[in-house]
DSSP file (Angstrom, degrees, kcal/mol; ACC not computed):
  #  RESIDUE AA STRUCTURE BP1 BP2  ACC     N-H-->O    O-->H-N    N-H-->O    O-->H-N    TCO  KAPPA ALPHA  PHI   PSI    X-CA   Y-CA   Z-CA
    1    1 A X              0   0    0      0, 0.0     4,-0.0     0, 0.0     0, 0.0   0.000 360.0 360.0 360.0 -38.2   12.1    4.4    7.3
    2    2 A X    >   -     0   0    0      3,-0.1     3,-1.2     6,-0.0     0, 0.0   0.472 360.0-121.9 -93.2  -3.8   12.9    5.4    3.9
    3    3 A X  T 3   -     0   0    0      1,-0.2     3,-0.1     0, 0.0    -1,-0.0   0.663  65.3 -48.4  92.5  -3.4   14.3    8.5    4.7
    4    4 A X  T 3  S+     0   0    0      1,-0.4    -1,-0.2     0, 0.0     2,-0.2   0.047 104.1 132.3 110.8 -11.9   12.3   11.3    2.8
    5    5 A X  S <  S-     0   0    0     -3,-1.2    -1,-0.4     1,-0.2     3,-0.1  -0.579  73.2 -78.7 -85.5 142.6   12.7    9.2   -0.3
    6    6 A X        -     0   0    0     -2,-0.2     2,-0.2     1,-0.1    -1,-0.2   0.209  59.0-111.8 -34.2 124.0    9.9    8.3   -2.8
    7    7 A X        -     0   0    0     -3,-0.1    -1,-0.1     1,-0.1     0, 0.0  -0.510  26.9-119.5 -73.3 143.0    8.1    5.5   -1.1
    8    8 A X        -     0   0    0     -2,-0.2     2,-0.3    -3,-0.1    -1,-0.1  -0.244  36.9-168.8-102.4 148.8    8.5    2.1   -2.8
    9    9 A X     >  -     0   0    0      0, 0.0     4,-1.5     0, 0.0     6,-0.3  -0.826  43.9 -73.3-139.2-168.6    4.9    0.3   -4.2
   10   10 A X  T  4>S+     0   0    0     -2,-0.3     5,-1.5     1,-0.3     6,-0.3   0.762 126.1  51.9 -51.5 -14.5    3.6   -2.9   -5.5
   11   11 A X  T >45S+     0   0    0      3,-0.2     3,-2.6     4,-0.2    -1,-0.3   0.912 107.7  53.4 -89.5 -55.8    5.4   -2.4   -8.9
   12   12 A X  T 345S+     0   0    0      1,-0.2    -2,-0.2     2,-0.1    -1,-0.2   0.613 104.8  44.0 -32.2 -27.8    8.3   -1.8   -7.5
   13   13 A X  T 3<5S-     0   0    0     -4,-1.5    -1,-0.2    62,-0.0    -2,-0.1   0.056 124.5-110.3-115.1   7.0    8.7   -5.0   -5.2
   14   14 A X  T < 5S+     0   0    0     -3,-2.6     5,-0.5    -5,-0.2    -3,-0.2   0.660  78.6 131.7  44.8  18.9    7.4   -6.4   -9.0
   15   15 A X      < +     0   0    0     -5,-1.5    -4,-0.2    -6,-0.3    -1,-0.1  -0.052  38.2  74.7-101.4  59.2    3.8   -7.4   -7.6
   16   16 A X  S  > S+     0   0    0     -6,-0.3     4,-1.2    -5,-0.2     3,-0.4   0.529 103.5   3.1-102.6-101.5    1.6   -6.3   -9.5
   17   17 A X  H  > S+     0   0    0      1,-0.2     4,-1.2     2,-0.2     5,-0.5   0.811 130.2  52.6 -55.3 -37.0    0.7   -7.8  -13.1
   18   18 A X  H  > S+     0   0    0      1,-0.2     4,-1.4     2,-0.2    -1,-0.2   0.915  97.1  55.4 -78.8 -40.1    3.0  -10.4  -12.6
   19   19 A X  H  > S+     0   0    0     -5,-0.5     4,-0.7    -3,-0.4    -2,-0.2   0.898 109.3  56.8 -55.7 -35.9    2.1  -11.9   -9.3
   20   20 A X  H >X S+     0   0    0     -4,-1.2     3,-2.7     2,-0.2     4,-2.7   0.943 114.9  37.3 -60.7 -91.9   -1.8  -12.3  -11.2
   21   21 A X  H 3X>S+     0   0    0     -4,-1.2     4,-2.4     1,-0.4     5,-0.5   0.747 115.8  51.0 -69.8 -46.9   -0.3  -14.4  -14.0
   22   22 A X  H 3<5S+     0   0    0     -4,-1.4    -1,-0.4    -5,-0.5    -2,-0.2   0.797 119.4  41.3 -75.1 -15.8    2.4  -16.4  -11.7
   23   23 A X  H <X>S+     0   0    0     -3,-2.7     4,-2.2    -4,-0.7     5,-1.1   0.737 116.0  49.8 -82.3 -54.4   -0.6  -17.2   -9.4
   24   24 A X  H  <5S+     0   0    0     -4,-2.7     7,-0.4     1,-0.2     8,-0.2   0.789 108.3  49.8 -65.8 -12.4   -2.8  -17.9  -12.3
   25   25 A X  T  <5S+     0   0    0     -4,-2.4    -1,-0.2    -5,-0.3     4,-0.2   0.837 116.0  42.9 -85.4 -38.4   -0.5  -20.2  -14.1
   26   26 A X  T  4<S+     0   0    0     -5,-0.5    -2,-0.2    -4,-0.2    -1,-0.1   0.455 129.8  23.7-103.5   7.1    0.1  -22.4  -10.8
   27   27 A X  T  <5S+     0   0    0     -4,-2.2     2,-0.2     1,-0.1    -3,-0.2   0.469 135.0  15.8-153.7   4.0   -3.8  -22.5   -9.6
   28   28 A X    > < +     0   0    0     -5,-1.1     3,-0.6    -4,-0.2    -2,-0.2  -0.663  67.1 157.4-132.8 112.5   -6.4  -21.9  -12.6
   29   29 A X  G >  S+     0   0    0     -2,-0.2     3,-0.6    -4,-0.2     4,-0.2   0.661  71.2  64.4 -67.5 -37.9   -4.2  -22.4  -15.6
   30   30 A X  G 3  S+     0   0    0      1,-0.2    -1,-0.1     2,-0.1    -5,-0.1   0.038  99.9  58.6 -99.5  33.6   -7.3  -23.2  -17.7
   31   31 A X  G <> S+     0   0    0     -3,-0.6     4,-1.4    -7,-0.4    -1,-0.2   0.204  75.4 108.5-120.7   2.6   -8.2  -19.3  -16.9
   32   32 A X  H X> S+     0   0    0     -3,-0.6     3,-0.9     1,-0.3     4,-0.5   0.836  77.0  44.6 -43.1 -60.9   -5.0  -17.8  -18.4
   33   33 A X  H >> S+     0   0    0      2,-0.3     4,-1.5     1,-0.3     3,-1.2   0.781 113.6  48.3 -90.0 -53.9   -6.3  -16.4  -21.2
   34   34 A X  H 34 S+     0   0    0      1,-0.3    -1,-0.3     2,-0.2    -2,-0.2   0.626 114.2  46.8 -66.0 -17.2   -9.5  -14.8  -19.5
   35   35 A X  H << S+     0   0    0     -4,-1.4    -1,-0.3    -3,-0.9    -2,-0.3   0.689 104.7  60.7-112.4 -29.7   -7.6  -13.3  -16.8
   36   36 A X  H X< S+     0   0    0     -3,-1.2     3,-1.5    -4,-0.5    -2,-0.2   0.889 103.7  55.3-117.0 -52.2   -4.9  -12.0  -19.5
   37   37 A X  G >< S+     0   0    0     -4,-1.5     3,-0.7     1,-0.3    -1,-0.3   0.536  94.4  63.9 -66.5  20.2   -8.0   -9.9  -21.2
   38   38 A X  G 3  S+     0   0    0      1,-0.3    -1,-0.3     2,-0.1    -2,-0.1   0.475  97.7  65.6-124.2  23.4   -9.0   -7.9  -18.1
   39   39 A X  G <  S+     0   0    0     -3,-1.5    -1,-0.3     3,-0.1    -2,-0.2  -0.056  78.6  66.0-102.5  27.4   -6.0   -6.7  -18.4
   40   40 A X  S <  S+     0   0    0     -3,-0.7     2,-0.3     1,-0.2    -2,-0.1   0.038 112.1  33.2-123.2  23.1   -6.0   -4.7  -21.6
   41   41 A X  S    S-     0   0    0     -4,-0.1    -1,-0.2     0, 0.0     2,-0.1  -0.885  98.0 -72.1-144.9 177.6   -8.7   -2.1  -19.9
   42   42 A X  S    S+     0   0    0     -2,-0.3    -3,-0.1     1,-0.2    -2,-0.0  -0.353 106.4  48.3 -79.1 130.4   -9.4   -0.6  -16.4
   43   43 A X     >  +     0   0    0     -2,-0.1     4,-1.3    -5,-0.1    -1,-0.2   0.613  67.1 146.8 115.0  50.6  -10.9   -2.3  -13.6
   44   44 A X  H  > S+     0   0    0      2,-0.2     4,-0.5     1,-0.2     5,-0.1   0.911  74.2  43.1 -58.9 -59.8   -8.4   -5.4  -14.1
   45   45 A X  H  > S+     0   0    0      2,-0.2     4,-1.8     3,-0.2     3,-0.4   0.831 104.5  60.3 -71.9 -28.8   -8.2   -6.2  -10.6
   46   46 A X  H  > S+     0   0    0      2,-0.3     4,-2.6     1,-0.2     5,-0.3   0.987 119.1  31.6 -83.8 -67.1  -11.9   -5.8   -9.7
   47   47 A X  H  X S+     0   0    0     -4,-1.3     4,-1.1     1,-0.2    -1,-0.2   0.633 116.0  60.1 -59.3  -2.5  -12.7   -8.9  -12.5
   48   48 A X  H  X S+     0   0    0     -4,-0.5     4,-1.6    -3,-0.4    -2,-0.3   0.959 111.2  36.5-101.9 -68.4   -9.5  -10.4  -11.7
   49   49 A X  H  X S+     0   0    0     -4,-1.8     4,-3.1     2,-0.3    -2,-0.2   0.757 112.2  61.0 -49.9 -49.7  -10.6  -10.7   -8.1
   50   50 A X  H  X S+     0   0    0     -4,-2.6     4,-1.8    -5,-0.2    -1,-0.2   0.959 108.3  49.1 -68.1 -40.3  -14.7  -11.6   -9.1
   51   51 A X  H  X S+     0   0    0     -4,-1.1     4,-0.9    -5,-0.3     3,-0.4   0.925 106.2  50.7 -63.8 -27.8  -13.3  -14.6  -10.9
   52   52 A X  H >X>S+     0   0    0     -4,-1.6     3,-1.0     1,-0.2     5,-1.0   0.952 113.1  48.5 -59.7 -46.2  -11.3  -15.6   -8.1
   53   53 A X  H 3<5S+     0   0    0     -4,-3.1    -1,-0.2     1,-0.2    -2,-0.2   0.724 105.8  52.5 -21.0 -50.7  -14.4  -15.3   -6.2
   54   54 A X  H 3<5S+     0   0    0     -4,-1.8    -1,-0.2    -3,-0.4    -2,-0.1   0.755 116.3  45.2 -79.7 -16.3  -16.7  -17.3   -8.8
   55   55 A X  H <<5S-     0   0    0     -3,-1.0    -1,-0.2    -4,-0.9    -2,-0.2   0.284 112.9-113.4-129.6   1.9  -13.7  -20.6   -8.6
   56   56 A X  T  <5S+     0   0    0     -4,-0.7     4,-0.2     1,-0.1     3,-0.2   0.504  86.3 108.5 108.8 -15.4  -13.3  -20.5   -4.9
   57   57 A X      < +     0   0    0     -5,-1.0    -4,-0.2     1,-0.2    -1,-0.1  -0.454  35.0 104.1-131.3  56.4   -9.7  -19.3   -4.7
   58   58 A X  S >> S+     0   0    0     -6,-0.3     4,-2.1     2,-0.2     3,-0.9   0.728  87.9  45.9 -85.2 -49.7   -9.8  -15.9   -3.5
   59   59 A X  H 3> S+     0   0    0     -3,-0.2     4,-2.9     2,-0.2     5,-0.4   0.975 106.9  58.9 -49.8 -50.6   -8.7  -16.9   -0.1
   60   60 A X  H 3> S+     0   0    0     -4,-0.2     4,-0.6     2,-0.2    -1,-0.2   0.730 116.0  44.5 -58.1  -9.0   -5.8  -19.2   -1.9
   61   61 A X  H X> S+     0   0    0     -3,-0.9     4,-2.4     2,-0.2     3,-1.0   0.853 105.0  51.2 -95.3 -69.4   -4.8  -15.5   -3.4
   62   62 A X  H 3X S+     0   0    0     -4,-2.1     4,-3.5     1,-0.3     5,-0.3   0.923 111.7  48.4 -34.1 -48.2   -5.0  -13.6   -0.9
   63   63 A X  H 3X S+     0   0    0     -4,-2.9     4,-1.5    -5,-0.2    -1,-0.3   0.983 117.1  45.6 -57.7 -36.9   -2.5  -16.1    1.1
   64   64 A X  H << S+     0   0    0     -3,-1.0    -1,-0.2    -4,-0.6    -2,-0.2   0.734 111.5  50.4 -86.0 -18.0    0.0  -16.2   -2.1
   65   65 A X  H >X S+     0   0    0     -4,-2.4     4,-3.0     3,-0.2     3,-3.0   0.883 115.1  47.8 -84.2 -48.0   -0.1  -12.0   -2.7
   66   66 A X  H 3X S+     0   0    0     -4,-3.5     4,-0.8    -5,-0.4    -2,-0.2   0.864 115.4  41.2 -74.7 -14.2    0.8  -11.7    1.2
   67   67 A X  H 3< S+     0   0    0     -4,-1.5    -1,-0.3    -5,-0.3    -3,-0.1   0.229 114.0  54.9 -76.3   7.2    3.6  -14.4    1.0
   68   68 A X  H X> S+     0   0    0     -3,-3.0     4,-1.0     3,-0.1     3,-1.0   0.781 111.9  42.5-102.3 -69.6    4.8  -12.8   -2.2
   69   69 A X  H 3X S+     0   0    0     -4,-3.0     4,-0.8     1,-0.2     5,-0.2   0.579 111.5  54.2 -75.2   4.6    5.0   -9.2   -0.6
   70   70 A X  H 3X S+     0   0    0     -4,-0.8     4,-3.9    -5,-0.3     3,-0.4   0.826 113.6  41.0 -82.5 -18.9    6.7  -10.4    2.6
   71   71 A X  H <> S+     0   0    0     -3,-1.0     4,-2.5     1,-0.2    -2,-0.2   0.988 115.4  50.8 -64.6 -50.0    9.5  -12.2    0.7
   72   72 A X  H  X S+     0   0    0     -4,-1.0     4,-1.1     1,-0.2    -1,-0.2   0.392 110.5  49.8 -66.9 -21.7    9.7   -9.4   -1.6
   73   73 A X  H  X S+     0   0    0     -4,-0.8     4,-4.5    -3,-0.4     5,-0.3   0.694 113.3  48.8 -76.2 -40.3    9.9   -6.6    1.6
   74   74 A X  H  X S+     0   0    0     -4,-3.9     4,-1.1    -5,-0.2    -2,-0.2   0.904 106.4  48.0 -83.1 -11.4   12.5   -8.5    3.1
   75   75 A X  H >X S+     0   0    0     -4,-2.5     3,-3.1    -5,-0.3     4,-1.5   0.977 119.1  49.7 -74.4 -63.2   14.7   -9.0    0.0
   76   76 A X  H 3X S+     0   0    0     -4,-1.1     4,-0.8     1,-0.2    -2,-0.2   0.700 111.7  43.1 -48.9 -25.0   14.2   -5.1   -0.3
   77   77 A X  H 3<>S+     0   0    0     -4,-4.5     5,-8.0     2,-0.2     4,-0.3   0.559 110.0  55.0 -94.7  -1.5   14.9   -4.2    2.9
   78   78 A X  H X<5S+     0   0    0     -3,-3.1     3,-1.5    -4,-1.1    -2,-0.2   0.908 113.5  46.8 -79.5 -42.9   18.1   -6.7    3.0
   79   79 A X  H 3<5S+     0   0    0     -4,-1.5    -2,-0.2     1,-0.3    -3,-0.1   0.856 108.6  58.2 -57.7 -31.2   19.3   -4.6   -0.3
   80   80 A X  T 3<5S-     0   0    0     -4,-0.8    -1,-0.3    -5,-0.3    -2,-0.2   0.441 119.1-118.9-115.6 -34.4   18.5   -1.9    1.6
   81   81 A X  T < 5 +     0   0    0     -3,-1.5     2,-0.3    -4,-0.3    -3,-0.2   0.627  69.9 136.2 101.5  60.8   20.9   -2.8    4.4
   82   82 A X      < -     0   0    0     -5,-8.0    -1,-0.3    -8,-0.2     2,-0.3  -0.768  49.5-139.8-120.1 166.9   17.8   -3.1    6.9
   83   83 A X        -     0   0    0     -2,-0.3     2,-0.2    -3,-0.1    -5,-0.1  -0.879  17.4-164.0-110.9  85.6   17.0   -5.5    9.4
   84   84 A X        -     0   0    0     -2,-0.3     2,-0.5   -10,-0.1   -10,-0.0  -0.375   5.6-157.1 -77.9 168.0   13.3   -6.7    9.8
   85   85 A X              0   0    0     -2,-0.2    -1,-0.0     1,-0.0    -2,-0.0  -0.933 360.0 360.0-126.7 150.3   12.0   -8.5   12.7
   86   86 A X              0   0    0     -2,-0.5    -1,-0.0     0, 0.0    -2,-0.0   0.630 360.0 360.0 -85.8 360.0    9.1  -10.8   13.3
């Protein structure tokens, strides 16, 4: 699809660090701050993910990372001048 060119990833499409924090402000708010340190060293996602675990909302992430990256494919692949389908 892309044409030989470097393939696009989660940073790209901006979900990485930023989806965590825009999820964690709108459904544990009063974990901001704990969730902000597991991100100054490695293995960010793996505690970022056991807390979701501990509070119940690890399904409610998963559903908000995959409705983040489909909006986020199809605005790339409209810049892109592609057409998805459902």
């Amino acid at each position: 699809i892309n044409s030989g060119q470097t393939p696009i990833n989660k940073q790209d499409l901006d979900l990485g660090r930023s989806l965590v924090f825009s999820f964690v402000e709108n459904n544990l708010a009063d974990s901001f701050e704990t969730v902000s340190s597991f991100f100054h060293q490695r293995g960010a996602y793996r505690r970022f993910k056991d807390l979701l675990e501990q509070k119940g909302q690890l399904e409610a992430w998963y559903d908000y990372e995959a409705k983040a990256t489909e909006l986020a494919l199809r605005e790339w692949s409209a810049e892109q001048g592609l057409t998805l389908s459902d």
